[in-house]
VOROMI-552158 format. One line per field, with one value per residue: residue in one letter; z, x, y of N, C-alpha, C in turn. Coordinates in steps of 0.1 Angstrom, whole numbers. Atoms other than C-alpha are relative to their C-alpha. Layout:
REM VOROMI-552158
code (A ...)
n.c3 (Z ...)
n.c1 (X ...)
n.c2 (Y ...)
ca.c3 (Z ...)
ca.c1 (X ...)
ca.c2 (Y ...)
c.c3 (Z ...)
c.c1 (X ...)
c.c2 (Y ...)
//
This chain:
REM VOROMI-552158
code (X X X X X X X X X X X X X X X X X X X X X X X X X X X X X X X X X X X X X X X X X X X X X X X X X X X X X X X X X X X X X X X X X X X X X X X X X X X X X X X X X X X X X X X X X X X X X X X X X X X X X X X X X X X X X X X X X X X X X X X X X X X X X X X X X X X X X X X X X X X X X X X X X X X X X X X X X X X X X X X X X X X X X X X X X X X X X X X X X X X X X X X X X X X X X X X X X X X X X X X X X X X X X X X X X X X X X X X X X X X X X X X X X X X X X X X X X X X X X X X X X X X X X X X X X X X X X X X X X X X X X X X X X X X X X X X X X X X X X X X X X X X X X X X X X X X X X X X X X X X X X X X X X X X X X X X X X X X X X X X X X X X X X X X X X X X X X X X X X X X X X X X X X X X X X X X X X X X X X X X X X X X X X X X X X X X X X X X X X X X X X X X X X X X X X X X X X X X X X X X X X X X X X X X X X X X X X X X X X X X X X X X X X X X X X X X X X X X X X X X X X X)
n.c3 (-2 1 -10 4 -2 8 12 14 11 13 -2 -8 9 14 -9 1 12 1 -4 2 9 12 15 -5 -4 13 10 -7 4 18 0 -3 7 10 -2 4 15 -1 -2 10 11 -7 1 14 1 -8 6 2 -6 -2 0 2 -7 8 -6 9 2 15 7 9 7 10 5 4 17 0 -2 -10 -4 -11 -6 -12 -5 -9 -7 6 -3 5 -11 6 -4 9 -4 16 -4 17 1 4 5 5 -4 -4 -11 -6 5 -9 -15 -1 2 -14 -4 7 -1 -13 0 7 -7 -14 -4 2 -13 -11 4 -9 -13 0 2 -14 -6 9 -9 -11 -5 5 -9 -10 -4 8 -8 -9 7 1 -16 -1 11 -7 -10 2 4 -10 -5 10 -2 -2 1 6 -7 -9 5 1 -12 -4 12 -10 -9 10 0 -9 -1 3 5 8 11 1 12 -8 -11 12 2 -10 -1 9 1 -11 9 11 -11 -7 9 -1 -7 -2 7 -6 -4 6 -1 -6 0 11 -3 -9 5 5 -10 -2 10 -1 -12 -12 -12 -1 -6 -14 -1 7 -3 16 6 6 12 3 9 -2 0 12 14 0 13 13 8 -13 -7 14 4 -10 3 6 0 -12 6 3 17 13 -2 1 15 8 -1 8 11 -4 0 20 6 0 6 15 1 -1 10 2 -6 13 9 -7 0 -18 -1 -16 -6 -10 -10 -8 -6 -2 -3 8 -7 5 14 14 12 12 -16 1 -15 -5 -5 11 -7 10 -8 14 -5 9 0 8 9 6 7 7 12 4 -10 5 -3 -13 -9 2 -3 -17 4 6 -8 -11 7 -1 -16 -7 3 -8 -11 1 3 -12 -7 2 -4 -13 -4 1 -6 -16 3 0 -13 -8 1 -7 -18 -7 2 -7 -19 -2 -2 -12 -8 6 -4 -10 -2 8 -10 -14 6 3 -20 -9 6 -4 -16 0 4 -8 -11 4 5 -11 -9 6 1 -19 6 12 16 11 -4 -2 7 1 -10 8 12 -7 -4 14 2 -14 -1 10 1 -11 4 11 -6 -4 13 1 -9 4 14 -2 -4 11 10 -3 -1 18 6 -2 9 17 2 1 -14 -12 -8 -8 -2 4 -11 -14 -9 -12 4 3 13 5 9 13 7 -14 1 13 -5 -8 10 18 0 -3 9 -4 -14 7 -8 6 -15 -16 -7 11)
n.c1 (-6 6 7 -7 13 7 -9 3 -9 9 -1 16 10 4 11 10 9 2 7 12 5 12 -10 -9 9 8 -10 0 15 -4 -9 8 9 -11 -4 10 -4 -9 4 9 -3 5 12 2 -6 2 15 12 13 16 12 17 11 3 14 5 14 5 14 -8 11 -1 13 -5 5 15 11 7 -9 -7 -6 -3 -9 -16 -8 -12 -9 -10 -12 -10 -18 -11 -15 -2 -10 -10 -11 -12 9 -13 -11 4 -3 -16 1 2 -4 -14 1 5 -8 -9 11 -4 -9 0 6 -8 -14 8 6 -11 -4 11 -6 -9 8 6 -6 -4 13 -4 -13 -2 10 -14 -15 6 -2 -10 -7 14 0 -10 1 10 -3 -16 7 5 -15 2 9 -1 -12 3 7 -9 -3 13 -2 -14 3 0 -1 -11 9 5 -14 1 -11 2 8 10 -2 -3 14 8 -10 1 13 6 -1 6 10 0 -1 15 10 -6 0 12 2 -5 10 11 -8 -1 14 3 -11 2 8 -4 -6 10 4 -9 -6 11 2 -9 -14 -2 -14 -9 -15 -10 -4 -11 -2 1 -11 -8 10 3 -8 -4 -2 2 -4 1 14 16 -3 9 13 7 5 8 12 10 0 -5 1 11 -4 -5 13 16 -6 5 11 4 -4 10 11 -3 1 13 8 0 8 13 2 0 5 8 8 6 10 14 12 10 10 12 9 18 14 13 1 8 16 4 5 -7 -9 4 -17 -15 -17 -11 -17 -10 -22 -7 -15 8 -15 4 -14 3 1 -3 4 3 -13 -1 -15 -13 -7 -2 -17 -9 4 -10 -19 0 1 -12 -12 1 -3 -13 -7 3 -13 -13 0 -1 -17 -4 1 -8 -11 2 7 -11 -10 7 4 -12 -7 9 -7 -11 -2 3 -11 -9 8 2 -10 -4 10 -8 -8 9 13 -10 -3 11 -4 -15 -1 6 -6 -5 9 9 -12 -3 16 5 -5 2 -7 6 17 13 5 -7 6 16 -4 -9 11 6 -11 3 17 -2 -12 4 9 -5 -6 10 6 -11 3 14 -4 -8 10 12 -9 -3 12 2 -12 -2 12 -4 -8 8 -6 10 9 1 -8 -13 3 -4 12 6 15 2 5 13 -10 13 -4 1 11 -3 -4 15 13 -4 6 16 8 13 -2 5 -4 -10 -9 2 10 7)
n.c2 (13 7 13 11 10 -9 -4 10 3 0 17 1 -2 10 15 -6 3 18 9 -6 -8 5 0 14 17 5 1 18 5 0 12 9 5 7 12 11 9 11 9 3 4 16 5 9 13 5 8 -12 13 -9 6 -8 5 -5 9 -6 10 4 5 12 12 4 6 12 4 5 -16 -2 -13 4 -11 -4 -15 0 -9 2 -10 5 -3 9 -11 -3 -2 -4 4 5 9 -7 -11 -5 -7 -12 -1 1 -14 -8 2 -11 -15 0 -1 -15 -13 -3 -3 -11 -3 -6 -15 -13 -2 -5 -5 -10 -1 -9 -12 -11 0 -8 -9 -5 -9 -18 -9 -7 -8 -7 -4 1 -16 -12 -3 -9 -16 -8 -5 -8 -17 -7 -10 -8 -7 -7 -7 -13 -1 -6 -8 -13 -11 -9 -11 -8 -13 -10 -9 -9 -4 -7 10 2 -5 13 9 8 4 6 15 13 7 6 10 3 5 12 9 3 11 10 10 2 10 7 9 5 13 13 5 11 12 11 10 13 10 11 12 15 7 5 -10 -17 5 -4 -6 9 -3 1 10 4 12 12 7 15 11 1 7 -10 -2 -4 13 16 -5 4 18 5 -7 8 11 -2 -12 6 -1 11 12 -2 -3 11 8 -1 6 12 6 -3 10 9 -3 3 17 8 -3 11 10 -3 11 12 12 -3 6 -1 10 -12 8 -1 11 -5 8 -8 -1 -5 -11 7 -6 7 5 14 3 -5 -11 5 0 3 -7 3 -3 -3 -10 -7 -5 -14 1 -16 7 -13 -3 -21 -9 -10 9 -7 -10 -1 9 -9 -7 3 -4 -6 -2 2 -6 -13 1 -4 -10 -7 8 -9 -15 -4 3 -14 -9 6 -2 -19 -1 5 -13 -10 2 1 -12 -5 5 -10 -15 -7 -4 -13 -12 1 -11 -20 -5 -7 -8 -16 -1 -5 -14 -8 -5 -10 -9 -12 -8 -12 -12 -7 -4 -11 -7 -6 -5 -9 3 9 -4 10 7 14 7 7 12 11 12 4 7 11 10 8 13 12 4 6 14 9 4 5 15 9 7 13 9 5 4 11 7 4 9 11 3 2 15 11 1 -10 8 1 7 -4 -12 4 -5 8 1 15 3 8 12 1 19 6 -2 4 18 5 -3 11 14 5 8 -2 -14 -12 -12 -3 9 -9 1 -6)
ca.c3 (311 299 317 307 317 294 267 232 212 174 182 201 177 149 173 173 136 130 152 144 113 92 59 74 89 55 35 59 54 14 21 41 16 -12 7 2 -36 -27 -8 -39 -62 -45 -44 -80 -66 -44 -51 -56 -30 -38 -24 -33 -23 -42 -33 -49 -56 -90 -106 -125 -156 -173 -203 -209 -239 -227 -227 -190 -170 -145 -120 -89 -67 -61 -37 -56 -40 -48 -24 -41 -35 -64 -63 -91 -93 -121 -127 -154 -169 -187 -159 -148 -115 -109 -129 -109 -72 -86 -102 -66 -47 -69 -61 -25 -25 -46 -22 9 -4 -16 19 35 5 23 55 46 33 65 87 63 73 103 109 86 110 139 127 111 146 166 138 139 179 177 149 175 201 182 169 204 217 183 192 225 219 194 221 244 215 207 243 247 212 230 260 236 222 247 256 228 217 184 159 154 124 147 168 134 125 158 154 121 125 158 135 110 142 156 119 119 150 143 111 128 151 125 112 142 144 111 119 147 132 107 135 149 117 111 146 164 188 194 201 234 243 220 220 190 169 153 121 108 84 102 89 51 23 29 -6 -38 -57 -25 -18 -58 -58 -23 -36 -64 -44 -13 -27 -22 -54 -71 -55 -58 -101 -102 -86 -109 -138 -124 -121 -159 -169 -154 -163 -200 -190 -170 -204 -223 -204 -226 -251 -235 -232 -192 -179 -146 -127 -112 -89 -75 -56 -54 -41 -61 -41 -63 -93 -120 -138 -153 -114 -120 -95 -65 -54 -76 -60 -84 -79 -111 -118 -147 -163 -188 -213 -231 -262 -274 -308 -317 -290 -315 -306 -274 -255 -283 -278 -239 -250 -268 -244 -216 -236 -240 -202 -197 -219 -199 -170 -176 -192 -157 -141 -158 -155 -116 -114 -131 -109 -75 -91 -98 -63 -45 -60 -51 -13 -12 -30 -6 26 17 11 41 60 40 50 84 90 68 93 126 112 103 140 157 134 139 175 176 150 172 200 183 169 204 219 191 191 233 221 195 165 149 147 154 120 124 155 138 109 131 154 119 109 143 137 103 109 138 117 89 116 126 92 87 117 106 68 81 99 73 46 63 70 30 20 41 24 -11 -3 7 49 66 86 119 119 106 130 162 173 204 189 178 140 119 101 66 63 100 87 49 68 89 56 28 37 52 37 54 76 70 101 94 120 141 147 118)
ca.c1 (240 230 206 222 192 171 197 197 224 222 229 192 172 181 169 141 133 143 118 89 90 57 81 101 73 53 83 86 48 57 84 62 37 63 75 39 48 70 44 19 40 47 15 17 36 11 -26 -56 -84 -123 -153 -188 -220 -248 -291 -321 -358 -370 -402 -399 -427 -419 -440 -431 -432 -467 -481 -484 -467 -444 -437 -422 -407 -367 -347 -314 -279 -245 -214 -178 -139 -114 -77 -63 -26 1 27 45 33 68 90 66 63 100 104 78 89 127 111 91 124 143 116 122 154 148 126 150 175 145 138 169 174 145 158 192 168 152 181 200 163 172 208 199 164 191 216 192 180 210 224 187 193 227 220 190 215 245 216 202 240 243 212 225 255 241 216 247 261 232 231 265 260 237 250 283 256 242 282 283 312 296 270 236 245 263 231 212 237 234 198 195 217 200 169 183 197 160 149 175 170 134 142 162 137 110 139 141 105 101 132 118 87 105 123 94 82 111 127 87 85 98 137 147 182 203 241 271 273 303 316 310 343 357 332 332 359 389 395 378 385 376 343 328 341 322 289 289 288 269 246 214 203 223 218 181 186 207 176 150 173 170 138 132 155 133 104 116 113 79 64 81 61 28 44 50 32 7 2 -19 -40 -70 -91 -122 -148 -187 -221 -257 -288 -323 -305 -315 -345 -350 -359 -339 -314 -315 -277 -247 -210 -185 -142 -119 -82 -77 -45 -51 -23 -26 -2 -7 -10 -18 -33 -37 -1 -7 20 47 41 39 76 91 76 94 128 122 116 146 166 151 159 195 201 179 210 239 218 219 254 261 243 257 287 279 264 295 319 298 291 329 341 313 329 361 354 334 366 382 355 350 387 385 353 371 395 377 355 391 400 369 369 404 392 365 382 403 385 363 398 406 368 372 405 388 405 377 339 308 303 334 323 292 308 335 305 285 316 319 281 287 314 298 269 288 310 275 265 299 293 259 271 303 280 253 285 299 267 258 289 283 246 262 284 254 267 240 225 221 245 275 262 266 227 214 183 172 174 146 154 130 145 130 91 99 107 76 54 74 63 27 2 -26 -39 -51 -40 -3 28 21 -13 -31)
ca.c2 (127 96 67 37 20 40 41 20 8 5 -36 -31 -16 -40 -68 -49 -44 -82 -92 -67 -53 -58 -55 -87 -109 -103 -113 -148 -153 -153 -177 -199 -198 -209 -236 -252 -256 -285 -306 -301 -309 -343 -349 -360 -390 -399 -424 -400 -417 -405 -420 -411 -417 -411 -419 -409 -421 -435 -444 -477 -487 -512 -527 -565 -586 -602 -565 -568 -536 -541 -509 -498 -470 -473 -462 -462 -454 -463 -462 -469 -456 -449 -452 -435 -442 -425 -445 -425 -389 -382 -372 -342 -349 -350 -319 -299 -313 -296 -267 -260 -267 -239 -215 -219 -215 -185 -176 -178 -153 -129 -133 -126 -97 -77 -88 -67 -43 -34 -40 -13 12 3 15 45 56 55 70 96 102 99 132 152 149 167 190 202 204 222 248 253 265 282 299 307 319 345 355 363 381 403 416 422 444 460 473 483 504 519 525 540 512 503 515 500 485 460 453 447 421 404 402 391 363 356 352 328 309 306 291 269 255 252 233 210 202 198 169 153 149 130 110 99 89 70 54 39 26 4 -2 -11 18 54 57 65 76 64 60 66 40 24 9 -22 -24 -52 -72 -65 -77 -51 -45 -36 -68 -93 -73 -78 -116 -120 -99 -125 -152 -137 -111 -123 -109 -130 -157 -154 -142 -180 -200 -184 -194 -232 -228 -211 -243 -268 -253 -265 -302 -301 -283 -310 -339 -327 -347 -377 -408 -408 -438 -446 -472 -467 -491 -495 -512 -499 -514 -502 -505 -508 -491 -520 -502 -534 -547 -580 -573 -558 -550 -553 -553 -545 -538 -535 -526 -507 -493 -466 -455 -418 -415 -370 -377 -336 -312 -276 -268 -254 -283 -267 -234 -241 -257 -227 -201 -219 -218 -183 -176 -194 -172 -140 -158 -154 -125 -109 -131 -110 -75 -82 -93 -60 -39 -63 -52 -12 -16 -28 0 25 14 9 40 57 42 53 87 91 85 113 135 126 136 170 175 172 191 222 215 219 252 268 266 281 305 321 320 341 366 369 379 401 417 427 438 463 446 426 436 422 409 389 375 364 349 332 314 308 290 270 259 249 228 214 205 191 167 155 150 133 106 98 91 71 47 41 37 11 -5 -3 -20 -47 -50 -47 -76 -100 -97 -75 -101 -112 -140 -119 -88 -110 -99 -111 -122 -161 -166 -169 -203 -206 -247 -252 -243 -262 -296 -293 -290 -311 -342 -339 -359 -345 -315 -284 -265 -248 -258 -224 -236 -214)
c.c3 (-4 6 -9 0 -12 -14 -9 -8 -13 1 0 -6 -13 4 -4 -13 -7 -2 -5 -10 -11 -14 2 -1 -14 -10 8 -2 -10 -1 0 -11 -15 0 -2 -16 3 6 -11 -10 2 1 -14 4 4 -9 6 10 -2 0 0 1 -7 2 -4 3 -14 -1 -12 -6 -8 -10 -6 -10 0 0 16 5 15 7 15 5 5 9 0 8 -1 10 -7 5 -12 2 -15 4 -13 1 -12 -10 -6 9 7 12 8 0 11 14 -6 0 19 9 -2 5 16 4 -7 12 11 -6 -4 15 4 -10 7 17 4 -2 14 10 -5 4 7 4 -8 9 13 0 -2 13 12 -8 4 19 5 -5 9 9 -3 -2 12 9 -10 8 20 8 -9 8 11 -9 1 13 7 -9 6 11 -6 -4 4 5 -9 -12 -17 -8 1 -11 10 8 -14 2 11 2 -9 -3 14 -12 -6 10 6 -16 -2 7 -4 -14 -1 8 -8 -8 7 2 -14 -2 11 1 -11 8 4 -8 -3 7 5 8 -2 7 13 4 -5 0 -10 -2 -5 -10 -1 -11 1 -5 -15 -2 -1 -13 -12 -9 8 3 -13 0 13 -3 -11 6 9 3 0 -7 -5 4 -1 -17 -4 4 -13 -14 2 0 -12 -9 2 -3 -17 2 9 -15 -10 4 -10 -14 2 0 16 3 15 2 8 4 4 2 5 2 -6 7 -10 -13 -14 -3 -5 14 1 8 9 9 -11 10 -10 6 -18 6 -13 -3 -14 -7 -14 -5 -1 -13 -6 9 -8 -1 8 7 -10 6 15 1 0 9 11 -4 1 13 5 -6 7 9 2 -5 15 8 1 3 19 5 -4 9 16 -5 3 16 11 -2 2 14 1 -4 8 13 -1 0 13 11 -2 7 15 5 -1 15 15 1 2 15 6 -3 2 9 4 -4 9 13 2 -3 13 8 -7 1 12 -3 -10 -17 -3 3 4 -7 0 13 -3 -8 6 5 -10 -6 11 -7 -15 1 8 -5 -11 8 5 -10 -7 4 -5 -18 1 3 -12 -13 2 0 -14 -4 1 -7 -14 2 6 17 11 7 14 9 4 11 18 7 6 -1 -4 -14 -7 -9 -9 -1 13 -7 -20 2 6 -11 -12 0 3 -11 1 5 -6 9 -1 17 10 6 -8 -4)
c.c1 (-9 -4 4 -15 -13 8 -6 8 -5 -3 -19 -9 2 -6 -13 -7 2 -11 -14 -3 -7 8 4 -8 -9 2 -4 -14 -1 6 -9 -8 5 2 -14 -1 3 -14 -13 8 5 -11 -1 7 -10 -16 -10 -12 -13 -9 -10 -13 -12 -14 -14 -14 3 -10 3 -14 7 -12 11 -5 -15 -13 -5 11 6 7 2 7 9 2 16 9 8 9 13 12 3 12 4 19 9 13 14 -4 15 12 -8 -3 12 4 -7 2 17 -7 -6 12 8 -7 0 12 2 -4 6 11 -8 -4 12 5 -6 3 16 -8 -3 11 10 -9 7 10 -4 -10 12 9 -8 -4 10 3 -10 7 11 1 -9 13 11 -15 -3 13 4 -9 2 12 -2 -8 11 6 -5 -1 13 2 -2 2 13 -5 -3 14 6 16 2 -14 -14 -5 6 -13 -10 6 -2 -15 -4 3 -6 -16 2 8 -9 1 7 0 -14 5 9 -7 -11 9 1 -13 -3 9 -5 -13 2 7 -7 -8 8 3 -15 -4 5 8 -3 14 10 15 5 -2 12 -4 -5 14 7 -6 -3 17 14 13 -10 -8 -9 -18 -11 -1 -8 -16 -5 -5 -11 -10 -11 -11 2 -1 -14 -1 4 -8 -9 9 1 -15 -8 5 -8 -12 -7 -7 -16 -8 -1 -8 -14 2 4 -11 -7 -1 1 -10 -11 -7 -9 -10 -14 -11 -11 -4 -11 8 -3 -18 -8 -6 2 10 -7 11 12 13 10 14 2 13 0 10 -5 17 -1 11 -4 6 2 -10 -3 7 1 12 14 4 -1 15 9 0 7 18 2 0 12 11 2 7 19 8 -6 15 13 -4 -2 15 5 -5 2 11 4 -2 10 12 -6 -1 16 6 -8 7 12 1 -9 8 6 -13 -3 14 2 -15 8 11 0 -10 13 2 -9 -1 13 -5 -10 4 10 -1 -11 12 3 -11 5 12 -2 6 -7 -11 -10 -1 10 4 -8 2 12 -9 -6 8 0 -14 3 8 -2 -10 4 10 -11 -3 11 -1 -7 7 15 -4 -4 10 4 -8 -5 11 -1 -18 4 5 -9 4 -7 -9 4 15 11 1 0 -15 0 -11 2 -2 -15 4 -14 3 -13 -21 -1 -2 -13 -12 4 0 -15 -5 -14 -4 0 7 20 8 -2 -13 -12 -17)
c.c2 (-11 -12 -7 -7 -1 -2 -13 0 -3 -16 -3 2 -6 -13 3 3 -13 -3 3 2 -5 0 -20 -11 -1 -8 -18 -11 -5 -15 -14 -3 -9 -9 -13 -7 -14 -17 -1 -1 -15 -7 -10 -16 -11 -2 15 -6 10 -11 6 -11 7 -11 14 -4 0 -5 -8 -3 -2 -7 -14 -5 -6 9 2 12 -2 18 -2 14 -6 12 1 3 -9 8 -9 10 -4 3 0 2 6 -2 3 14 11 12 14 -1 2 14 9 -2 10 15 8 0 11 8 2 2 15 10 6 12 11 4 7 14 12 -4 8 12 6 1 17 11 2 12 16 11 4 6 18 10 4 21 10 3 9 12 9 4 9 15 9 7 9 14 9 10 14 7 13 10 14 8 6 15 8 13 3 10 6 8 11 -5 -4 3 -15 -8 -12 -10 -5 -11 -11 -7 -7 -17 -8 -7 -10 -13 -13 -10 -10 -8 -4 -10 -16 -7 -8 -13 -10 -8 -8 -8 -12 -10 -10 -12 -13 -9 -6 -8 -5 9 11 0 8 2 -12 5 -4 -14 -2 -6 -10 -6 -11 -10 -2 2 17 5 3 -14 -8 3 -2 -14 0 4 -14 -16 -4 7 -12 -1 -9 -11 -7 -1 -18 -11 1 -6 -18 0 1 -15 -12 -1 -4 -15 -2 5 -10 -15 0 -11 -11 -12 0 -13 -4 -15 6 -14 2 -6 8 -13 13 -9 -1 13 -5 9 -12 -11 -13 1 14 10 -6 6 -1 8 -5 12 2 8 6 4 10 3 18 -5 20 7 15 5 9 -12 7 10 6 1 14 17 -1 2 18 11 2 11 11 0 7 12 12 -3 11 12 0 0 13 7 -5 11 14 1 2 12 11 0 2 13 10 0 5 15 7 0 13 10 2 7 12 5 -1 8 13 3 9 13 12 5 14 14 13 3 12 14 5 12 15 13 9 11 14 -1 -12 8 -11 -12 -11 -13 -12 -14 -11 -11 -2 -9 -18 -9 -5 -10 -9 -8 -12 -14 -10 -10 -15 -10 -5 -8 -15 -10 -9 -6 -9 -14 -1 -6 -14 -8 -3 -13 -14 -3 6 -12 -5 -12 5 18 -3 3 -10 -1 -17 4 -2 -11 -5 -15 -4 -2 -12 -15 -2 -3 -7 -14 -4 -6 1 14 11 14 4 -5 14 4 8 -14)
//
């Protein structure tokens, strides 16, 4: 019987690799780091400030026009700020503040594509376990049901009821019983260590799972039209093509026209050599204006290189849409045939049963043998193994469908967990102007 208390729904252990799983949080880390494009590419909007400071000795001979020698020891130093200011550099700050935006956007559905990803793990380590855990338990009744055979054989034997060809038989399949169960268990045991590396921990009594079909596109047609618009593939593929396109126009800027202001105000100390002053105070305000006249032809073939990017970008675009697409009839022609099989398996479970109960009857009876004892339960266990095999695959089918169609997430799964939200960490960091420590205190 099972401790409820103890127990673990599949709901439970996707909370659980949500919240934990080194794959995930590495992926969000990515993000985060992405979203710092944006506040360095703003930067270009923003005045440049550098002050320097700058102190020395010097040894001063001069020889004057009277032939007399004039020397001293300075103690030179200069203290000034600079405000460098550009005012128009053909559009390329604009350009890379988009390009930078696209890329986070790209970013969040690469994020959330590896966040189907592991969720998807997930359900499959549980379900993987949940099957391994039944397959042990059908083998270990298998195993001793042939057990009870074999010594019924046996004392028929010794009775004098049946030949010890019979008693072979019951031992041999008793043998391939044992390795069966034993390779069953050596399943569950690397199920259950995959468990723990996805879900965070090692499972603990877990309970059936159900479908998810209510939840994905119940058609064909409805399920490729939603992939294209909710695949996060493709939604990721039609960023990077924004960001290949704008990538055209900051390359463009190179040939452009720059122009900038620059200010600044300094004080020298003892830096005349010529020991006629003693401090100088100067400020100016220039504007500077840089036409590219010819550069070697590295700004074109930055140009044509970017065009070229962009065309990859797009044709990557359509080979993912094709394989969303392949992706999606497959998960769904998958899901439906695991219905079909899931029926033909309880099917053949019920028939089975029947059939050995039949054949035990007919055996006591004296109208069946051993061996069709054997191969009746051999039957049984098959069929019980194959309805396991059946549950586990209907699950996981359902649950890939809703990954193909861009739907495996937290939202659309109802978890009882808090979102991770990639805009929430984006806003805290696309405006600073300062600061080195990150918003979780890094």
């Amino acid at each position: 019987m099972i401790d409820l208390a103890a127990a673990e729904t599949l709901p439970e252990a996707l909370v659980k690799a949500y919240q934990t799983n080194p794959q995930l949080n590495a992926e969000r880390a990515r993000q985060r780091g992405t979203d710092e494009n944006v506040p360095q590419a703003l930067a270009g909007y923003r005045p440049q400030i550098v002050a320097s400071l700058s102190a020395g000795l010097q040894a001063v001979r001069n020889l004057l026009p009277d032939n007399t020698v004039q020397s001293a020891t300075l103690r030179p130093w200069t203290i000034g700020v600079t405000v460098s200011q550009i005012l128009y550099n053909g559009n390329k700050t604009a350009n890379s503040v988009r390009v930078a935006e696209f890329q986070v956007k790209s970013g969040r559905e690469a994020l959330r594509n590896v966040g189907q990803g592991v969720l998807l793990d997930a359900v499959t380590a549980y379900m993987n376990v949940l099957a391994n855990q039944a397959q042990v338990e059908a083998q270990r009744t298998n195993v001793t049901v042939l057990r009870e055979i074999q010594a019924t054989t046996k004392r028929r034997l010794d009775a004098g009821d049946v030949t010890p060809t019979d008693t072979a038989q019951a031992e041999s399949r008793l043998s391939r019983g044992l390795a069966d169960l034993n390779a069953a268990e050596v399943a569950l045991a690397i199920s259950k260590e995959t468990y723990a590396q996805v879900i965070g921990q090692p499972p603990s009594q877990l309970i059936a799972a159900s479908t998810v079909d209510n939840l994905s596109p119940n058609a064909l047609a409805s399920s490729i039209d939603t992939a294209n618009h909710e695949n996060p593939a493709v939604l990721g593929a039609t960023f990077d093509v924004d960001v290949a396109t704008t990538t055209i126009s900051v390359a463009e800027s190179s040939l452009l026209p720059t122009l900038s202001v620059q200010g600044s105000v300094s004080r020298q100390i003892q830096s005349d050599p010529t020991l006629s002053t003693s401090a100088t105070d100067q400020a100016s305000v220039i504007g500077q204006l840089n036409v590219p006249i010819y550069d070697g032809g590295a700004a074109p073939s930055q140009i044509r290189q970017a065009k070229e990017l962009s065309s990859q970008s797009r044709l990557v675009l359509e080979q993912i849409r094709n394989q969303t697409r392949t992706a999606v009839a497959s998960a769904w022609v998958s899901n439906e045939g695991t219905k079909v099989a899931l029926t033909a398996a309880e099917s053949e479970m019920r028939a089975a049963g029947i059939a050995l109960q039949g054949v035990r009857r007919e055996a006591a009876g004296g109208q069946r043998t051993t061996i069709d004892v054997l191969n009746a339960q051999q039957d049984l266990t098959n069929a019980r193994m194959r309805l396991i095999q059946s549950q586990r695959d209907r699950v996981i089918a359902s649950y890939t469908l809703l990954s193909a169609v861009g739907r495996l997430d937290v939202h659309v799964l109802n978890l009882n967990t808090p979102d991770y939200l990639p805009e929430l960490h984006y806003h805290q960091v696309r405006d600073a102007w300062h600061g080195v420590r990150t918003p979780s205190g890094q």
